[in-house]
N, C-alpha and C positions, 0 to 999 in steps of 0.2 A: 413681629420682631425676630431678626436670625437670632437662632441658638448658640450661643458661646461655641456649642462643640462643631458647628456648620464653619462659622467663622474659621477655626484654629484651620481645621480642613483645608476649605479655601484659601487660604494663608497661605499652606502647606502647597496646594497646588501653583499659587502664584509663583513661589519659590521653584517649584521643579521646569514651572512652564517658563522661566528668565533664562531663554539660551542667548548666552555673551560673545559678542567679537566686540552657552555651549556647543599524489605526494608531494610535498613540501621540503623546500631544502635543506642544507644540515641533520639530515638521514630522520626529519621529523617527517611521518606519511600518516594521511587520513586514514582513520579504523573504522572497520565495522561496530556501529550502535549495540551500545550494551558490551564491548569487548571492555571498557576502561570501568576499572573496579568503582561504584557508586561511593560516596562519602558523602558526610556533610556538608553540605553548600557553606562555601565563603558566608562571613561578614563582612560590609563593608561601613557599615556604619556605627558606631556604639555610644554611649553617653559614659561618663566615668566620674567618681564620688569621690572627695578626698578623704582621709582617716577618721571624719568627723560624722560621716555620710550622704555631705554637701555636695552639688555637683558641683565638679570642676572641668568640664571641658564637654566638648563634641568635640570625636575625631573622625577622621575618615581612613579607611586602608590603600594600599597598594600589596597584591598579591600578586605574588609571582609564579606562574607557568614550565614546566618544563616536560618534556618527554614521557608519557608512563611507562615508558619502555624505559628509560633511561640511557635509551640511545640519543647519539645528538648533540651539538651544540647552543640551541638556540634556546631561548627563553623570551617569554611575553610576559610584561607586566599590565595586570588591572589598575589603572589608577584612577578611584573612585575620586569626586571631588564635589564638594557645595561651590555656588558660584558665584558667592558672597562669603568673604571670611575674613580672618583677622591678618595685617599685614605681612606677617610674618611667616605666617605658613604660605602663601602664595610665595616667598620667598625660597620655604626652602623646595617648594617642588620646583623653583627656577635650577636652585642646583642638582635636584636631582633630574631635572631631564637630559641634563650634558653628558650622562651615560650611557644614552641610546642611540642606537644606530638612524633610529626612524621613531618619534613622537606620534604615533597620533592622534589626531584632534578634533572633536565636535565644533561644525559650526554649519548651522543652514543657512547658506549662502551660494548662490552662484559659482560656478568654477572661474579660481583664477580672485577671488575677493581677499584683501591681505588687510588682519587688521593691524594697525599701525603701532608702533610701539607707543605705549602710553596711555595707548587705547582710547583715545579722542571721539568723540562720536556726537549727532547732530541731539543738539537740545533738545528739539522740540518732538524728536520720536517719542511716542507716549509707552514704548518700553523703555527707554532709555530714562524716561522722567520716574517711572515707576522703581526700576533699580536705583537711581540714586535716591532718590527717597529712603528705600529699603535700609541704604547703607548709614544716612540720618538715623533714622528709626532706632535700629541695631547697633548702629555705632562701629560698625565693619567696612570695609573695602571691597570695589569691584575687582572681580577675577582678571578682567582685559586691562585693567588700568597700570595690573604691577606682571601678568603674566608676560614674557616679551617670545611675541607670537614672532619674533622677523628671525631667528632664531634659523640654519641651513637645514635642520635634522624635522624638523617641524612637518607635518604631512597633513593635510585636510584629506579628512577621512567621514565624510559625509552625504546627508543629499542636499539637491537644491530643493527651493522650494516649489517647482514647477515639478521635481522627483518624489517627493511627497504625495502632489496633488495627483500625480498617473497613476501612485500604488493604488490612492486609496479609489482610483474610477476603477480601475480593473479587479479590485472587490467588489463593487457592483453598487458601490456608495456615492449619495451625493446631499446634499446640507440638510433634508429632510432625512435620510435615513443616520444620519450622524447627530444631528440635533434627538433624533429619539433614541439612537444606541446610547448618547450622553447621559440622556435623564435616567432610560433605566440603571444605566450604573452608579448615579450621586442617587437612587431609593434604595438599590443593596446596599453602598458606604453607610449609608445611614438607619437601613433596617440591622447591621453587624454591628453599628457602634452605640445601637439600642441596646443590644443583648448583654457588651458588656457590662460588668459589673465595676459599677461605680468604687473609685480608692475612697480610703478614708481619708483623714485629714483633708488642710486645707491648703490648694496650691493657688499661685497666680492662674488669673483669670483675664483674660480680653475682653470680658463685657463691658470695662469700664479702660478703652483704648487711650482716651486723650488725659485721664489721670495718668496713666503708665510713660505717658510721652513727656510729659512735664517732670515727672518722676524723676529728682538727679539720678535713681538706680533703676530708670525704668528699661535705656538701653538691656543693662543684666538682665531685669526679668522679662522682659519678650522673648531672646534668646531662648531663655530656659523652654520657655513656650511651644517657641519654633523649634527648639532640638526636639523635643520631644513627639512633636506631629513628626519631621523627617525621620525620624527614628521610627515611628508605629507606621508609612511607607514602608518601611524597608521591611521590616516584621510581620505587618498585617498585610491588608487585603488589597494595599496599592492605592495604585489611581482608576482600576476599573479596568476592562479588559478594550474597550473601542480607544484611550488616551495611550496604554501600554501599547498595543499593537501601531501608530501613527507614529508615538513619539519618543518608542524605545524599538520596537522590532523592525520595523521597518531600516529604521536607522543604523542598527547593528549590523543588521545582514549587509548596507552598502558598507560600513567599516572594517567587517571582514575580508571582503573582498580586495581594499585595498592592504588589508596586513597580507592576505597569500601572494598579492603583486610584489610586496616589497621581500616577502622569502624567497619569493622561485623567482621573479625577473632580475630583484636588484641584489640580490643574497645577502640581506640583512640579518643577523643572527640575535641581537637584542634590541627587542622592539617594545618600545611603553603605550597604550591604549589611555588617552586621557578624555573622559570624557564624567557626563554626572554620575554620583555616586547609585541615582533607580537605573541606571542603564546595566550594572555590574553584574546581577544576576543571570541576567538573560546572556552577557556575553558567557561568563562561566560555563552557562550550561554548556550554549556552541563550541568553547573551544574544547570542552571534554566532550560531545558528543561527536563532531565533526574532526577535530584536529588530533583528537589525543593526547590531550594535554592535561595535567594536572597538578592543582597549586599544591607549592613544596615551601613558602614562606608567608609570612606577613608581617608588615609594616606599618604603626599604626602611626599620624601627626593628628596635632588639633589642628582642628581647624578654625570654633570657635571656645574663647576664654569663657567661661559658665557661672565663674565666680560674681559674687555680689560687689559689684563697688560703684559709688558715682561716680555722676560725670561732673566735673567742675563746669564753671561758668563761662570759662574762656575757652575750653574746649565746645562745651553748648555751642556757642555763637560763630567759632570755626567751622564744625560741621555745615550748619544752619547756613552759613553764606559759601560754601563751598558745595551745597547740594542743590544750589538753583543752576 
């Protein structure tokens, strides 16, 4: 029988692995490594308690970039994001990307793939059956459904998946050496989260799923669940180093690329990086290691409601026929 804490995990990775359809100009110039003064790495994730010391939300950040020099016009934002949320926040990051010169965007898909406004997409892909599920479950909204990707400022900023598959041959990988780089890394996940030291009290638990589903408060309490696995991602030890390097670094390094195309070719001076909120660190690093940049703000929205409440019975039944 899997272990409660295998499950949340796995969860936790279903959640990160639902990708949804996820010198330089203005006197900003590449520095020598080590030239830009070290600080504390961004957050972009956090959980937050109301006055009672209940949780009430997950939010996600948007930090913003600018010169360490302080020379310059231009500024990059990080906008970390889940890619299941509550309606509303997908909303207001609609308004907040009409700021930018240049958006851009995760999605592994082919050059030239547009997804539609409304974000429509074929039933029977068993991602796509999985995420609405998810959003049943949780009682949340897909990202493509309210994000509106048709948007002129919008930029796919990504690989294909045929640019995935050449990174990872010319690391000298191939399903046998991936299949065992896998496992060693879910026996550290799980030899580190032996070690820690069990909280007290008693929290919600997934061992017992299809109570929690029938649950009119069961939406709330997975959530709590799930924030708190995506939150120990962000803190802890990850998703492993063979999933991090496939399905964050690989990736960032083609999205950087396209952000210096849009400084020095199209001279874009404010640019938003939108992409999931485990990709944020690794961009941070790059753009203070390589670009010279360093965050001068932050932005926090929820993303999901954290509070306790049921679901009534006519919402129940909405979901439930709006998720087949």
């Amino acid at each position: 029988m899997i272990q409660c804490r295998r499950v949340t995990w796995l969860l936790s990775g279903v959640m990160f692995l639902t990708f949804v359809p996820q010198g330089l100009a203005g006197g900003l110039q590449t520095a020598p490594k080590g030239l830009v003064k070290k600080t504390a790495p961004s957050k972009f994730l956090r959980i937050t308690k109301d006055e009672e010391g209940q949780l009430s939300a997950l939010e996600t950040a948007v930090v913003r970039y600018k010169s360490a020099g302080g020379d310059g016009d231009v500024t990059v934002d990080l906008i970390g994001v889940v890619h299941i949320g509550d309606a509303p926040y997908y909303r207001k990051l609609n308004k907040l990307f009409t700021q930018y010169d240049a958006l851009l965007y995760e999605l592994v898909a082919p050059p030239g793939t547009v997804i539609p406004k409304g974000g429509k997409r074929d039933s029977t892909n068993p991602l796509a059956m999985i995420q609405k599920i998810a959003t049943f479950v949780l009682d949340l909204e897909l990202q493509t459904e309210i994000i509106d990707y048709t948007k002129k400022n919008f930029v796919h900023a990504d690989m294909s998946p045929a640019e995935m598959a050449e990174a990872i041959r010319k690391r000298g990988d191939d399903g046998l050496t991936l299949a065992l780089s896998l496992i060693a890394d879910l026996l550290r996940q799980q030899n580190l989260m032996a070690m820690q030291p069990k909280k007290a009290g008693k929290e919600e638990s997934l061992s017992d799923l299809l109570n929690l589903i029938v649950d009119p408060a069961g939406p709330s309490k997975i959530k709590r669940i799930m924030a708190r696995q995506l939150h120990s991602l962000e803190s802890g030890p990850g998703l492993g180093q063979t999933l991090t390097t496939i399905l964050v670094s690989d990736r960032n390094q083609a999205a950087l690329k396209v952000l210096q195309k849009e400084l020095v070719e199209k001279g874009n001076k404010k640019i938003g990086i939108f992409y999931g909120a485990a990709h944020m660190p690794d961009f941070e690093k790059r753009l203070r290691d390589d670009f010279r940049l360093v965050p001068v703000s932050t932005q926090w929205l929820p993303a999901w409601d954290l509070r306790i409440r049921e679901r009534g019975v006519e919402d129940f039944l909405w979901r439930l026929l709006n998720s087949r």
